[in-house]
MIPAMI-397556 format. One record per residue (C-alpha): x, y, z negated; residue number from 1; residue in one letter. Coordinates in Angstrom, 1 decimal. Each point is the difference from the previous one (the first is absolute). Last residue first. Layout:
BEGIN
<px->X	py->Y	pz->Z	resi->NUM	resn->a> .
...
end
This chain:
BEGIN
<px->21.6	py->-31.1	pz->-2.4	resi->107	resn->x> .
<px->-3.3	py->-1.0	pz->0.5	resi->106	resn->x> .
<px->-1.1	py->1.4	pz->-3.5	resi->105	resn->x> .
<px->1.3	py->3.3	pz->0.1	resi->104	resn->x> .
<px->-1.9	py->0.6	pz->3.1	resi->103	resn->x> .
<px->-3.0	py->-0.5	pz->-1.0	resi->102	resn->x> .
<px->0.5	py->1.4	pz->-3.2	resi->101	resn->x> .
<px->1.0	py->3.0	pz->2.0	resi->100	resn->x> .
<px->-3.1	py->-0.1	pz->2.1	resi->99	resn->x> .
<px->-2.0	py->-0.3	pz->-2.6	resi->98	resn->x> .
<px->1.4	py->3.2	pz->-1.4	resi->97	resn->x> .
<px->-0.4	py->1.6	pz->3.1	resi->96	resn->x> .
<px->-3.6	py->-1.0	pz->0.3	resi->95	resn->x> .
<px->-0.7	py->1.2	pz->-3.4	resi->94	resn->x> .
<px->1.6	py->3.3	pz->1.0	resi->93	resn->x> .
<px->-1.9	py->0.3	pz->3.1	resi->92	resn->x> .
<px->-3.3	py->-0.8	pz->-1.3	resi->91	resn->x> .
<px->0.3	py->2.3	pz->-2.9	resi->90	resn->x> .
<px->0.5	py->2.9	pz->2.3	resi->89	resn->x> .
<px->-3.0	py->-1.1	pz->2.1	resi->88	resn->x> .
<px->-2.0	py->-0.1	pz->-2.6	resi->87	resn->x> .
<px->1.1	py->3.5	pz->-1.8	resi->86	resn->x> .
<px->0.3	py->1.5	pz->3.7	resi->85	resn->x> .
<px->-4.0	py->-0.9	pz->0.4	resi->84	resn->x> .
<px->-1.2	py->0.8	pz->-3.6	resi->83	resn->x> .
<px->1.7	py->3.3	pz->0.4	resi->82	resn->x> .
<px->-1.1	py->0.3	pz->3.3	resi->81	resn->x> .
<px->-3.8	py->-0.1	pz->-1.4	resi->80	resn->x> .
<px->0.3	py->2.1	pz->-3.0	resi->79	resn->x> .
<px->1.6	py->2.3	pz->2.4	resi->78	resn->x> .
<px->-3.3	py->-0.5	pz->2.4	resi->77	resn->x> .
<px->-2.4	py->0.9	pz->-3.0	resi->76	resn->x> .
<px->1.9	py->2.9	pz->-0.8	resi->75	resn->x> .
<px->0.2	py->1.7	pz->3.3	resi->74	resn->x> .
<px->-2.7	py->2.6	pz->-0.9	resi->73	resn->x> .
<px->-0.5	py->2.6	pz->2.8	resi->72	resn->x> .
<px->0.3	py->3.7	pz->-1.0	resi->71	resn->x> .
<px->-1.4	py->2.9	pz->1.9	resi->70	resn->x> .
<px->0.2	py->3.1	pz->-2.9	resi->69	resn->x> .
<px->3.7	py->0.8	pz->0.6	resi->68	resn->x> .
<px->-0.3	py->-0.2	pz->3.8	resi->67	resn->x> .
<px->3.3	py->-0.2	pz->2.0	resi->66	resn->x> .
<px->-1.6	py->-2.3	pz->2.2	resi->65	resn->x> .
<px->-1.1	py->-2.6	pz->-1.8	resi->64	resn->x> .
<px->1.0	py->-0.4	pz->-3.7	resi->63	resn->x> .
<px->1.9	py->-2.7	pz->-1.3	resi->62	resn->x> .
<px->-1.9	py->-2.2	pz->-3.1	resi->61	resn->x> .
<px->1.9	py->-2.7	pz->-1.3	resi->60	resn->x> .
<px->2.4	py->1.5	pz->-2.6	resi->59	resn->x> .
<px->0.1	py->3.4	pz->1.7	resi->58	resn->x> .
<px->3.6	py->0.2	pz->0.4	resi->57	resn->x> .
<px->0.6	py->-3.6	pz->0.7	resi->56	resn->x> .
<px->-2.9	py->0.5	pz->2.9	resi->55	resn->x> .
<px->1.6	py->3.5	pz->1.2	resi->54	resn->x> .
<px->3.2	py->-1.9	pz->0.8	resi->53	resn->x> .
<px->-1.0	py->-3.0	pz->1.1	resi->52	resn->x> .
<px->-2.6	py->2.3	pz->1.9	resi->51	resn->x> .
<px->3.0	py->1.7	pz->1.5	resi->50	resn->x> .
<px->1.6	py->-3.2	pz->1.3	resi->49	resn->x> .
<px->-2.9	py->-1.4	pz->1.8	resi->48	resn->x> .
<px->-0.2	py->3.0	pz->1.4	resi->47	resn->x> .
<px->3.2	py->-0.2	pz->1.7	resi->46	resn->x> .
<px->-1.0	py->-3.2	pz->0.8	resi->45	resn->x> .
<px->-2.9	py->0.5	pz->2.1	resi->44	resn->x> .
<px->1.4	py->2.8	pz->1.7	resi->43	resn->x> .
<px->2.8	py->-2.4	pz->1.0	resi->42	resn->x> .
<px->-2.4	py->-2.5	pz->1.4	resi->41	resn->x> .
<px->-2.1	py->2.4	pz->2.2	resi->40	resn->x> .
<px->3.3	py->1.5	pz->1.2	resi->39	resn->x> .
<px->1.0	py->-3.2	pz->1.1	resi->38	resn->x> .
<px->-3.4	py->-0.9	pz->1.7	resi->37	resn->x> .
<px->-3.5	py->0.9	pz->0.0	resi->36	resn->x> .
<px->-1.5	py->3.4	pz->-1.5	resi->35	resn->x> .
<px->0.1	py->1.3	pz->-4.3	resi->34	resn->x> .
<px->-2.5	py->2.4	pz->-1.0	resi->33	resn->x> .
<px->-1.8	py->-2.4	pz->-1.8	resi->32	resn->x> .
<px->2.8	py->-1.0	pz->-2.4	resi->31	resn->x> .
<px->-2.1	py->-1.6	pz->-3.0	resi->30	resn->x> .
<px->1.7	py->-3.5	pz->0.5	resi->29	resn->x> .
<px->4.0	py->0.6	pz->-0.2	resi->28	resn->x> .
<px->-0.9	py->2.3	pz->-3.5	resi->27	resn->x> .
<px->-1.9	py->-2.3	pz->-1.6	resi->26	resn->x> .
<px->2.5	py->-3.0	pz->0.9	resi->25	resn->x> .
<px->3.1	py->2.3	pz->-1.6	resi->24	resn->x> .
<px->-2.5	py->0.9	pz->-2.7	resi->23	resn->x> .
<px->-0.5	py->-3.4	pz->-0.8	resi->22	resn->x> .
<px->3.6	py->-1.2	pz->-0.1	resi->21	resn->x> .
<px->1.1	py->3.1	pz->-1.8	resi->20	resn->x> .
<px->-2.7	py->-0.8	pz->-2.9	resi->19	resn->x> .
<px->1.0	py->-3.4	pz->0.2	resi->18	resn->x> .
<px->3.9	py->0.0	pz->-0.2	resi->17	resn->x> .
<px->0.6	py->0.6	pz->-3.9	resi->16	resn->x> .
<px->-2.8	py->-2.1	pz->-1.7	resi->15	resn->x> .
<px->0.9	py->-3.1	pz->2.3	resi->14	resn->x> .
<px->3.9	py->0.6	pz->-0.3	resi->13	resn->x> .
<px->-0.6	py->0.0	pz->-4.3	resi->12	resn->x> .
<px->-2.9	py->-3.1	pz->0.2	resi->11	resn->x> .
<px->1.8	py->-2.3	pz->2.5	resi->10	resn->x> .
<px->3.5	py->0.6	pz->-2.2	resi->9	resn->x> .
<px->-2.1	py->-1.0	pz->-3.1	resi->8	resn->x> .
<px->-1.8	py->-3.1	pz->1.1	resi->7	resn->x> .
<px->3.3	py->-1.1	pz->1.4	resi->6	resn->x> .
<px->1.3	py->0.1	pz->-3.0	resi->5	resn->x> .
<px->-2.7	py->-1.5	pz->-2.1	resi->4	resn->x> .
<px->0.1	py->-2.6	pz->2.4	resi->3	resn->x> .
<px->3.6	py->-0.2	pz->-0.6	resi->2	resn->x> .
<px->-0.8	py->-1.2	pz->-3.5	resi->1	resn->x> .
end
């Protein structure tokens, strides 16, 4: 029974955080204007933050550059960290739950 629960929290914060999550990493990869160092870093996460953005807003496909016609498709890669943050999310609560049992049981 509390697989079923856990199956069911993995699949709701899965389904919510990976079309952020991929636009975030979209978005810190495609800066090629960005140079070396802080400011380097910074630019690359400010933009990872507007792609979040423009990714949730275009279900997957952000356009580049301000172009309404030059679309990339995400949707292969938010399939991709949905299956990844549904796994690991799983993981961790099995894991807790062991642990608890675990714990439980030596004292």
């Amino acid at each position: 029974m509390l697989s079923r629960k856990y199956f069911k929290i993995s699949l709701i914060i899965s389904s919510i955080a990976c079309l952020p999550l991929t636009g975030f990493i979209y978005g810190f990869l495609i800066c090629s204007a960005c140079g070396n160092g802080f400011e380097s870093i910074t630019g690359r996460i400010f933009l990872g933050f507007i792609y979040t953005f423009f990714t949730i807003l275009s279900f997957g496909k952000p356009w580049i550059g301000g172009g309404v016609l030059s679309h990339v498709n995400l949707r292969p890669y938010v399939l991709l960290s949905f299956i990844l943050i549904f796994v690991l999310v799983y993981t961790v609560l099995i894991l807790q739950k062991n642990r608890k049992q675990i714990n439980k049981d030596i004292i």
